[in-house]
C-alpha positions in Angstrom: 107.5 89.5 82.9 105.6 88.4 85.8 103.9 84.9 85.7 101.4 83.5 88.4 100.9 80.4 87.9 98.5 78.0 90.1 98.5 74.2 90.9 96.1 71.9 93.2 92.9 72.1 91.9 90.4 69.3 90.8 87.6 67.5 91.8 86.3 66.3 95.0 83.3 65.2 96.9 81.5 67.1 99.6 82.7 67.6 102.9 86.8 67.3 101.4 89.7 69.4 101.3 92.3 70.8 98.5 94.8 72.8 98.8 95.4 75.2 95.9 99.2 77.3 95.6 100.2 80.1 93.7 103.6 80.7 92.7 105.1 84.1 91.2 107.9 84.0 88.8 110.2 86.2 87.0 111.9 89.5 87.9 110.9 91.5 90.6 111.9 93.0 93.2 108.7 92.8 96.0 104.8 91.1 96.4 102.8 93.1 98.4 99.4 91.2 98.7 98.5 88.1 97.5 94.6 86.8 97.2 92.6 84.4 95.7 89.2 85.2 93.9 86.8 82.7 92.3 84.6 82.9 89.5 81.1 80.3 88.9 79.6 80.1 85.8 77.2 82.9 84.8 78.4 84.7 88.1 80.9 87.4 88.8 84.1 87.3 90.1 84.9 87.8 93.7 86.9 87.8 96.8 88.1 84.9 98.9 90.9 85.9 100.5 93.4 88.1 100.8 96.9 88.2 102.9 99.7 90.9 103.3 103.1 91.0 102.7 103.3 90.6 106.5 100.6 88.0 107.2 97.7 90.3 107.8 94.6 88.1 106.3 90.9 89.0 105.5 88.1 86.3 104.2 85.0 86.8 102.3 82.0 85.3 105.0 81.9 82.4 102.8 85.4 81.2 103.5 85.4 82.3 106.9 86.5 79.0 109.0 87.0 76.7 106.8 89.5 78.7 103.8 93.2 79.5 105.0 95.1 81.7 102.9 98.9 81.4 104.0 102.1 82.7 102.3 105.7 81.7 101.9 107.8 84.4 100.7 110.8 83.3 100.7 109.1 80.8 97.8 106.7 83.8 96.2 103.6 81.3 96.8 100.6 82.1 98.2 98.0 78.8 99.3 94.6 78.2 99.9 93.6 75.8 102.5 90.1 74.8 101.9 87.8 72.6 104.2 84.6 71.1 104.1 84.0 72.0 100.8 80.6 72.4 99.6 79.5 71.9 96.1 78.8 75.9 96.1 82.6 76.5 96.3 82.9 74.6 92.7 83.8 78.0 90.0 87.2 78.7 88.8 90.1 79.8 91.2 92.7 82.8 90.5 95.3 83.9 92.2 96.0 87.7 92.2 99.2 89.8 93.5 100.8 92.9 93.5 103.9 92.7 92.4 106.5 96.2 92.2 103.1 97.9 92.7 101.5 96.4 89.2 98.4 94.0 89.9 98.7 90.5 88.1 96.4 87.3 87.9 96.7 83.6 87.3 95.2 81.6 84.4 93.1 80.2 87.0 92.6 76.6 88.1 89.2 74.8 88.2 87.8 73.4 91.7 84.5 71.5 91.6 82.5 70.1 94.8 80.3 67.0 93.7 77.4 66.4 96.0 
């Protein structure tokens, strides 16, 4: 059984910075990608970023300069590096994978911006 299971999240003002991780636990034998999506209340899930097995990285326009999504594989973690922060980032955070080819999430952590 395959967990992801994420850690960083909170609150903070405007204009600040967290730093959410990912990390993937149990048996396996390889991650290819590993992402991040949020999800705001009454809105639907979506895309922030997404990174490769071999670094390769793609943002949504929203996270575009101020997100970075970096990996450790060595530790199965995936981060999120996020700047600047505006209260429209607040929603909840999961972190996605494919692990032996079968697509997993987090539980999600909560992040919320106060103006």
């Amino acid at each position: 059984q395959v967990q992801l299971v994420e850690s960083g999240g909170g609150l903070v003002q405007a204009g600040g910075s967290l730093r959410l991780s990912c990390a993937a636990s149990g048996s396996f034998s390889s991650i290819l990608a590993m992402g991040w999506y949020r999800q705001a209340p009454g809105k639907e899930r979506e895309l922030v970023a997404v990174i490769s097995s071999g670094g390769s990285t793609d943002y949504a326009s929203f996270a575009k300069g101020r997100f970075t999504i970096s990996r450790d594989n060595a530790k199965n973690t995936v981060y999120l590096q996020m700047n600047r922060l505006k209260p429209e980032d607040t929603a909840m955070y999961y972190c996605a994978a494919t692990v032996d080819g079968v697509g997993y999430w987090g539980q999600g952590i909560q992040v919320t911006v106060s103006s």
